[in-house]
N, C-alpha and C positions, 0 to 999 in steps of 0.2 A: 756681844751675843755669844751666846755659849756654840761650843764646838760638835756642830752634828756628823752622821755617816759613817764610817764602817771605826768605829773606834776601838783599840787591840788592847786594852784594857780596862777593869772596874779596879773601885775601891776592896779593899781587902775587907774593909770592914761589911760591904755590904754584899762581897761574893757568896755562893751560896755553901749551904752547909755543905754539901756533897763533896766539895775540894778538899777537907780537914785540911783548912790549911790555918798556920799562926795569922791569927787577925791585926797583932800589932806589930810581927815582926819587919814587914814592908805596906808601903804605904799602898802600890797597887802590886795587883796579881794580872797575868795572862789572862784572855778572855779570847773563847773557842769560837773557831768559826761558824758562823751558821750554815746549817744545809744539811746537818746528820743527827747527831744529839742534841736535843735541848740544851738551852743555859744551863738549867736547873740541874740535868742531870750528865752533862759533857764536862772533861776536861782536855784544854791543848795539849798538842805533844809538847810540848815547851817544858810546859811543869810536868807533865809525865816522865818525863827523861831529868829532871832534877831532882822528882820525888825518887826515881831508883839508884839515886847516886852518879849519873852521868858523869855531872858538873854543876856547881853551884854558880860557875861561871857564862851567863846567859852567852854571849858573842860565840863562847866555844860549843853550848850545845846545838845553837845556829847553826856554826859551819858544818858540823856530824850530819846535819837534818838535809840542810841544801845539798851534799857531794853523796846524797842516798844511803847515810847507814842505817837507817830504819824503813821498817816495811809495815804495814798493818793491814792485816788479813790476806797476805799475801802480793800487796801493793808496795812499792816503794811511794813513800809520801815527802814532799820534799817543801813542803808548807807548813811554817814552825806554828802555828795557832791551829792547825788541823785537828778536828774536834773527836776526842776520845771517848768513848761511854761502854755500857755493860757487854762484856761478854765479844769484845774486842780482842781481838790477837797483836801481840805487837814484838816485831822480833828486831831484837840491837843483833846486827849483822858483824859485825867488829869485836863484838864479845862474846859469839855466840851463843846467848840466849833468848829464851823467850817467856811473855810476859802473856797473863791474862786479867781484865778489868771487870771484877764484882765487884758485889756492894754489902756492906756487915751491916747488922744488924741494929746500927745508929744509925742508916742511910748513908753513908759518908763512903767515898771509892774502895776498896779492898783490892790490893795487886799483891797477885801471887804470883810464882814460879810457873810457866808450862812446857810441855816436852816439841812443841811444833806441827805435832799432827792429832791435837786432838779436835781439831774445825772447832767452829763456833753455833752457838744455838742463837737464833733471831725468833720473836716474836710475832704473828700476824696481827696486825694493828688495822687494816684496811683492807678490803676488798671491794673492786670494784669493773665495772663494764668500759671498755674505749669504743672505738669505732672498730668495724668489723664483729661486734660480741667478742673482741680480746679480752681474757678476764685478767684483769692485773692483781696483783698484792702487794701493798706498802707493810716492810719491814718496822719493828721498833727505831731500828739504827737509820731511818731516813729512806733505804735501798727502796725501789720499786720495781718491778719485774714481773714478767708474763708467766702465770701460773700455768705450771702442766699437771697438776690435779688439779680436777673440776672439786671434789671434794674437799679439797682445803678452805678452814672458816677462820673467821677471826678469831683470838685467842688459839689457834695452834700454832704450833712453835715449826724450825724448821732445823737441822740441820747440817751446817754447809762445811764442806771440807774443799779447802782453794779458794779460788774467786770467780766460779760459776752459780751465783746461788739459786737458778733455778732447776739446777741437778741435783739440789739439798733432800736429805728425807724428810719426809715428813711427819712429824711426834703430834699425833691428834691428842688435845684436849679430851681427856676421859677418865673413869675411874679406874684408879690403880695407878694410876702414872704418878711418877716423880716430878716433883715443881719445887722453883722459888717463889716465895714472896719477893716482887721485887718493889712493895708501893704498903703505905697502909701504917697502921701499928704494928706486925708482926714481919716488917720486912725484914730479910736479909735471912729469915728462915726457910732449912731446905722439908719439906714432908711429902708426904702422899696424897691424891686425892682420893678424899672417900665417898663422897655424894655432890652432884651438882643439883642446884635449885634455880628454875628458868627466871628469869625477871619479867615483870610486871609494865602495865603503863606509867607506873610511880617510881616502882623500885628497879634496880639493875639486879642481875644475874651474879648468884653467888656460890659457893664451894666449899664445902665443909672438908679441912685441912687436918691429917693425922700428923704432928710434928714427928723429926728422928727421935723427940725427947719425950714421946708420948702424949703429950696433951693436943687437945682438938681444940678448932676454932674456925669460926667462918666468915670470911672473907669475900671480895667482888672480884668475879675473874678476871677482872681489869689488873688486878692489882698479883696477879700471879703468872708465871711464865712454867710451862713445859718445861722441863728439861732432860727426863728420859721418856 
């Protein structure tokens, strides 16, 4: 009988594209915890600390991870499969730098360079009512938290600086504002928005996109994130 329950790796062949990882170099790869990023669009700190050079040697980026020399978003994380995704903060403590996780324009992870303070932008993905009329908000990154603007809707962004994110600003969904694609054919592009179009009983709700490179396209605001 095959082996079920919390299993800490896939095939490399059948990982998803988002990892850009060599398909036939190993036969499996890391596989991220659940509870924050998607499969589809999460990678473990494991292979994120390999991919920046840590150590190609897994037992040694283990021990870095368990004795706390990484933090992400302000957290020391001491769980090697702890799931990584967009617009994550992640600071090696021992080498003093710090890291940020997009996404290029293949879909595939993009980590750059960051300075440590420039907070993180999160997505509203969900809003919804508890007991008492609490109004909550489910971030992209899995986060959920008691909104202190009533006016905050889904599809507007937030941004948090630390690890209080319901002290985050808040970047309303509107015209003129800067966004990524972060889903779509045109992901991984940054432009403006220049007109929103409400969705239908059939259709979803869509945004007509000024790229930095000039051309227009329109898109489902699903597939767009705020970011100034």
């Amino acid at each position: 009988m095959a082996k079920k329950g919390n299993v800490r790796h896939i095939k490399s062949l059948s990982a998803p594209s988002y990892l850009n990882i060599h398909r036939k170099e190993n036969k499996y790869t890391a596989k991220p915890m659940p509870g924050r990023h998607s499969l589809e669009r999460g990678i473990p700190l494991i292979s994120f600390a390999r991919k920046i050079g840590v150590s190609n040697s897994s037992r040694y980026i283990k021990r870095v991870i368990k004795r706390g020399g990484i933090s992400v978003n302000g957290k020391t994380i001491k769980q090697t499969h702890y799931a990584l995704g967009l617009n994550d903060n992640i600071e090696m403590k021992d080498a003093g730098k710090s890291y940020i996780i997009g996404i290029n324009k293949g879909a595939q992870i993009d980590i750059r360079e960051g300075n440590g303070n420039q907070g993180r932008v999160c997505k509203v993905v969900q809003k919804y009512k508890t007991k008492g009329n609490k109004i909550m908000i489910r971030l992209h990154d899995g986060e959920v938290f008691k909104a202190n603007d009533n006016g905050i809707g889904v599809n507007d962004s937030i941004l948090i600086k630390g690890t209080d994110a319901s002290a985050g600003k808040v970047l309303k969904l509107d015209v003129g504002r800067r966004c990524l694609v972060i889903d779509g054919i045109h992901v991984g592009v940054l432009g403006v928005v220049e007109s929103i179009q409400k969705g239908s009983a059939i259709s979803k709700a869509t945004a007509r996109i000024k790229s930095e490179s000039g051309a227009n396209f329109d898109t489902m605001l699903d597939n767009i994130m705020v970011v100034e």
